[in-house]
Every structure is written in C-alpha cells, then in structure tokens.
C-alpha positions in Angstrom: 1.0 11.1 -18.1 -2.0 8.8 -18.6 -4.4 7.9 -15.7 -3.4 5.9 -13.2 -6.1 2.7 -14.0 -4.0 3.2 -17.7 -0.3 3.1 -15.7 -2.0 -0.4 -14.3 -2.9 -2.1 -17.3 0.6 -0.8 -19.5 2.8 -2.0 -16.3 1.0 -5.3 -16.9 0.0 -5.7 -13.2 -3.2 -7.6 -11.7 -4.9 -5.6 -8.6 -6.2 -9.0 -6.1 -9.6 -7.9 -4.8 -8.5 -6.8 -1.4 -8.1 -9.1 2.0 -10.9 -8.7 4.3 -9.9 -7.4 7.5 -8.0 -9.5 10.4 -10.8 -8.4 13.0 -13.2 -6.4 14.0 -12.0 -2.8 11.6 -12.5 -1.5 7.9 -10.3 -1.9 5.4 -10.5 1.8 5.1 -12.5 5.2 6.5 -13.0 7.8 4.5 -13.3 11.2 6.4 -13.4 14.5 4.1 -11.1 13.6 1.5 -8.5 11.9 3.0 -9.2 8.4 2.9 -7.5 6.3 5.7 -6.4 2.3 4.7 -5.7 0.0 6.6 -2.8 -2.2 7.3 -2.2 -4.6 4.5 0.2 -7.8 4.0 1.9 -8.9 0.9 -0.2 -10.7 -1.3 -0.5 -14.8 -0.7 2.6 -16.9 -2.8 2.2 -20.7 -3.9 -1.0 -20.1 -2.1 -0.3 -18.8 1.5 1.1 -15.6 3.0 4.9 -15.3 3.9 5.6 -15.8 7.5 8.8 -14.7 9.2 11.2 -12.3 9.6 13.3 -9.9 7.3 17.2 -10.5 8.5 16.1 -14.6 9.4 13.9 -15.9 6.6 13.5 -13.2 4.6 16.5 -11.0 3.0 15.8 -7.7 2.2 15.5 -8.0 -1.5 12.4 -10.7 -0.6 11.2 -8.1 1.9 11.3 -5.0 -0.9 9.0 -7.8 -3.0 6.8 -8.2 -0.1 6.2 -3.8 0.2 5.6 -4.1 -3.8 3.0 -6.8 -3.5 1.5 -5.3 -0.1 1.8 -2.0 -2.5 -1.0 -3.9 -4.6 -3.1 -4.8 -1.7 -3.3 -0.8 -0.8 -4.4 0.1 -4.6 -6.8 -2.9 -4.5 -8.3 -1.2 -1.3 -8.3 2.3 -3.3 -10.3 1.1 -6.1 -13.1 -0.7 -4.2 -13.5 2.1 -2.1 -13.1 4.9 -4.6 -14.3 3.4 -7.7 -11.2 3.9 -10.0 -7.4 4.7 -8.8 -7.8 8.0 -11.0 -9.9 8.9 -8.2 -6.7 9.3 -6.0 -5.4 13.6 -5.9 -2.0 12.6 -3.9 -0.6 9.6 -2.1 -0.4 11.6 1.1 1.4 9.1 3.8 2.8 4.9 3.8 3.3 3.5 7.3 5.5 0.3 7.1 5.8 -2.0 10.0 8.5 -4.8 9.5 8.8 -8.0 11.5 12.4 -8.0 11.4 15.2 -9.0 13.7 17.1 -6.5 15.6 20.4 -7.0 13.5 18.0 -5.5 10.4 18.8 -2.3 9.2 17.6 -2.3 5.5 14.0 -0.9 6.3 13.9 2.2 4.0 15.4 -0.2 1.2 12.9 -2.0 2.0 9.9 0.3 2.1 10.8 1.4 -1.3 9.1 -1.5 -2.8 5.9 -0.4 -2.3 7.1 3.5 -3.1 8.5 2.6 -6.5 5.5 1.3 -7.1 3.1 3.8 -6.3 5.8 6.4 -7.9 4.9 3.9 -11.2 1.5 4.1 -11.0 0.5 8.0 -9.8 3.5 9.7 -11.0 4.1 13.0 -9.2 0.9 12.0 -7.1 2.4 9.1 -5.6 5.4 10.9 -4.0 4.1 10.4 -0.5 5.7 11.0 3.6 6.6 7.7 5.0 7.8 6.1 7.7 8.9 2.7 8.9 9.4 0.3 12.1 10.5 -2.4 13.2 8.4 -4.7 15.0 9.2 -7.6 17.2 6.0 -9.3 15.5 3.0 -9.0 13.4 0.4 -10.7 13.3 -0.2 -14.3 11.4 4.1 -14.0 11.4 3.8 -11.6 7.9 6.6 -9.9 7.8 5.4 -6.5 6.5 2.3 -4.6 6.9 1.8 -1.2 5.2 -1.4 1.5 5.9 -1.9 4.5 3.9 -3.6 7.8 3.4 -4.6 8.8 0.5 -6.4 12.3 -0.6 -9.2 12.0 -3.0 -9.8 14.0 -5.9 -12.5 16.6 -5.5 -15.3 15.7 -7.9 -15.4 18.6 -10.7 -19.2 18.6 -10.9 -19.5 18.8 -7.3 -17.2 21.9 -7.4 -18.7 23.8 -9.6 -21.8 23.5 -8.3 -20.8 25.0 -4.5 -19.0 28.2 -7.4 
C-alpha cells in the first residue's frame, strides 16, 4: 500500500492547515511516541463552522460528514507536528464528543466518518480504539469534536544507532 501522504493526494483530498486552539492548550503534545491531539471541529462550510445538534439540525448522515471533515482537521494536526503523515506507526485511539439530543442514538454511525477515513488513508495503521459521547453542548454550538492519539514511527536512523 503506498504511503499515507500518497493515499492523500490519490483520494483527491485537501489537508486545511489546522484551527488554532479555542484557549489557552496545544493543538497537540507529544510525549515518547505517542503523540496526543487535541479536540478538533469539522472544518468551516460556506465560510463558518456548523452549529447545532445531531437529531435537531443535523441528521446523522450530516453528522458522519462532519467526523470526516473533523477527520481532516486531525491529519492536518499530524502533519504540522510530525512533518509528513507517513510519519504516523498506528492510529492508536479517536475520542468523539457529539452535541446531540437525548433522542440520538446514531453515534457510532456517526463516528465512522472520521474512521473510514483514517482506514482510507493509513490502511491497517488506521484501525484505531474509539469511543464516543454524547454531550449536552460543545463549545461555539459545533456539533462534533474528535481528539486523537497517534503513535509515531520510530526513526530508522535513530534505531540503529542505540543497536
């Protein structure tokens, strides 16, 4: 299977360059090589981001587009700090939070927008743990946020010269 910056460019798909964090936080941490990202909204469309909830505003169809384009986000924060999405061993873990009402019960149909995608791109590599929530809000009104971990690939010079 080719890399994943090839997967990118044959799927046709634009990586934004990243939303700056909400507050006072990092997009992402890096500690060993697990590199910890954090929570991301869908991207902007006609020029702002989506606000309200999936099961009001949203259907779930519209909310499996939103964990797709919030999948981009994630890979946007990946490259910047990494350098190159090859640079990415496994994705390890995707943590969705859903701004939904309490009738909604679609999350993991939901949550497979932005794992199709990552599946797309890394192959094997992006098989990943998940989980999702429901949240009574989020903030700006988004109605998803996804955070990752991701394991970094060990450089190969680096290992052979600790051998």
């Amino acid at each position: 299977m080719p890399g994943a910056e090839q997967r990118v460019r044959d799927l046709g798909l634009v990586l934004p360059e990243g939303s700056a964090p909400a507050a006072n936080y990092a997009n992402a941490v890096r500690s060993g090589r697990l590199l910890f990202i954090a929570g991301k909204p869908p991207l902007p469309e006609n020029g702002r981001l989506p606000k309200g909830r999936l099961g009001r505003e949203y259907s779930t169809e519209d909310g499996y587009r939103f964990a797709r384009s919030a999948a981009l986000e994630l890979m946007a924060v990946m490259r910047a700090e990494l350098g190159s999405l090859d640079r990415v061993a496994r994705v390890v873990e995707i943590q969705g939070f859903l701004n939904a009402v309490p009738e909604f019960e679609a999350h993991p149909k939901v949550l497979d927008g932005c794992s199709d995608l990552l599946v797309e791109v890394f192959g094997e590599r992006g098989v990943h743990a998940r989980s999702v929530l429901g949240a009574s809000s989020l903030r700006g009104g988004l109605p998803l946020v996804l955070k990752g971990v991701i394991e970094i690939k060990v450089d190969e010079g680096a290992a052979n010269a600790g051998a």
